[in-house]
C-alpha positions, 0 to 999 in steps of 0.5 A: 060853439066858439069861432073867430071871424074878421069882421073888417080889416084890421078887426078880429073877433071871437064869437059864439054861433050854432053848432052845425048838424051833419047830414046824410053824406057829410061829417061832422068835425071837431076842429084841432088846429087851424092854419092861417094862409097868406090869403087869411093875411090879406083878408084883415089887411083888407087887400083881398079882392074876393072877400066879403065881410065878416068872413070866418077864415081858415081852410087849412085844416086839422080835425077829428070826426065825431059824428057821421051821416048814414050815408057815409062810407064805413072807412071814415070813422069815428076819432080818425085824423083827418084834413079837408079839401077846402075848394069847391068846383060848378061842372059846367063852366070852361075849366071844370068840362075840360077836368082842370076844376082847380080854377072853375070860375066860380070856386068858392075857398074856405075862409075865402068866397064863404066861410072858413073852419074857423069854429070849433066844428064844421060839417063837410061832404065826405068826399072832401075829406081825407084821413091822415093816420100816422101824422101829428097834428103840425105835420097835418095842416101843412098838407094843403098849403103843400099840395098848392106847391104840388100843383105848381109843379104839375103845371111845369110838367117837373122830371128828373132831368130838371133843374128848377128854381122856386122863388119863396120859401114859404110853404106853398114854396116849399110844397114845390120845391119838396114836389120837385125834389120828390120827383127826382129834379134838382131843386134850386130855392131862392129866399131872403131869409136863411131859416127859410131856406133851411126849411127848402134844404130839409125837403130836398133842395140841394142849393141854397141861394140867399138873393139878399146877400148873394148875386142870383143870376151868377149863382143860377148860372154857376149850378146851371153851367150857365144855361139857367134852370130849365123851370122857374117857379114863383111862389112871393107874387112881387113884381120883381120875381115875375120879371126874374123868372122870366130873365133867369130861365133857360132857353125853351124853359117853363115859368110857373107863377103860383104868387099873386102880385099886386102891383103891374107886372112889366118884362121884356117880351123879347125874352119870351118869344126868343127863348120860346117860353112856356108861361102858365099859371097855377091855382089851387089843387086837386083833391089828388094831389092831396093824397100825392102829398100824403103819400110823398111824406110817407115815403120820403119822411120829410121834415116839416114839423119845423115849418109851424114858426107861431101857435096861438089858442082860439082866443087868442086869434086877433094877437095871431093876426096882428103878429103876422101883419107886424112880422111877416118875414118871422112867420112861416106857418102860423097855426091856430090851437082849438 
């Protein structure tokens, strides 16, 4: 069967491999599209810290079951959609005994610490997988990417009474900004691209500030009746939006940071313990919260089909890859077509 894999940064290959055998308790999927994260990005950049090489990438995943193990409950059928938990969690280590297995140290993504769905069938456990009916196939591998936006605003504890800003507008981004909206706060999205922040209007942003051409701290203060937004969350990972959030947050506001930021990250710490600032970090998803994202946009019908902006076919993975390298503020989804 066909699959992709980056065998060195900057370098991408279409190959053949064996086509995986289910067992007892897994499935067997056939693999409809694929959409590429910004840690499949940093893979061929060869800026991906917990990779090895080659690696097949790929965790967002659209797919359709074709063959089943004995053992696997009758509600997953044969020719169901369906999208994929793409982590794994030890049991043992300090984050999985206290339930958070999100961040279990020893995690291993799809695409990421093992190989990805990029193949034309994968086998995974049952329990992993979730049918998705009524959904098309570009609303589907936008469920994952969202659920990480999801998680982001658990973390901050999100109600109604808040205000909260999200930095970035990409899909993580917007997964908590849509999150926030969903659980009834007001939602501020900040970006330097207007196509993105249409997206964040589309799933419940109620306003728009471009900090490209518009000063930010003015426009949060003038929303917020100057006090700043009670959460913040930063979903780029540049060091200048660390800081940002950190400045712009009211008094005994919550920082959330979803993005990775490469480079040393510097503020005043005199603002944290001042405005006594809750400051956390956020990773990944629960399997829950997957589900919490299927049903927001049941109830909701929130837009997202516009979010995939680039489609390739399979054999076209390696112009993918060096499209999204070469026009990244272009790219807000970019998915895979098996």
């Amino acid at each position: 069967m066909k699959a992709i894999r980056i065998v060195k940064p900057y370098k991408v290959e279409n190959y053949d491999i064996a086509e995986p055998t289910v067992g007892p308790a897994e499935l067997l999927i056939k693999v409809k599209v694929l959409g590429l994260c910004g840690s499949d990005l940093a893979t061929y950049r060869g800026s991906n810290p917990m990779v090895g090489y080659p690696r097949i990438p790929g965790h967002e995943i659209v797919g359709e079951i074709v063959d089943k193990g004995s053992h696997v409950p009758a509600d997953f059928v044969v020719g169901a959609s369906v999208t994929v938990f793409p982590y794994t969690a030890c049991g043992k280590c300090p984050a999985c005994r206290i339930g958070r297995v999100n961040c279990c140290q020893y995690n291993q993504t799809m695409g990421v610490q093992r190989d990805g769905a990029a193949a034309e069938y994968i086998v995974v456990p049952y329990q992993k997988v979730f049918r998705v009916d009524g959904f098309s196939y570009e609303q589907i591998v936008c469920i994952e990417p969202l659920s990480v936006g999801w998680h982001a605003t658990s973390r901050a504890e999100v109600a109604s009474e808040d205000t909260v800003l999200v930095f970035g507008c990409g899909v993580i981004g917007l997964g908590a900004a849509a999150a926030s909206a969903f659980k009834s706060a007001t939602v501020i999205a900040v970006d330097i691209d207007d196509g993105k922040l249409e997206n964040a209007e589309k799933l419940g942003a109620k306003y728009l500030i471009n900090s490209a051409t518009e000063n930010l701290e003015e426009r949060a203060k003038q929303i917020t009746s100057g006090e700043g937004p009670r959460v913040v969350i930063e979903a780029v990972g540049l060091p200048q939006t660390f800081a940002k959030a950190v400045e712009i947050v009211s008094f005994a506001g919550r920082v959330v940071y979803i993005g990775y930021a490469k480079d040393k990250v510097e503020y005043e710490a005199k603002l944290v313990v001042s405005k006594e600032l809750d400051i956390k970090g956020s990773r990944n998803a629960f399997n829950s919260e997957i589900s919490a994202v299927i049903d927001m946009l049941k109830i909701s019908k929130a837009d997202i089909t516009s979010l995939v902006t680039q489609r390739f076919k399979i054999d076209e993975a390696a112009i993918a890859f060096d499209f999204w390298d070469k026009n990244t503020v272009e790219v807000t989804k970019i998915v895979i077509l098996f």
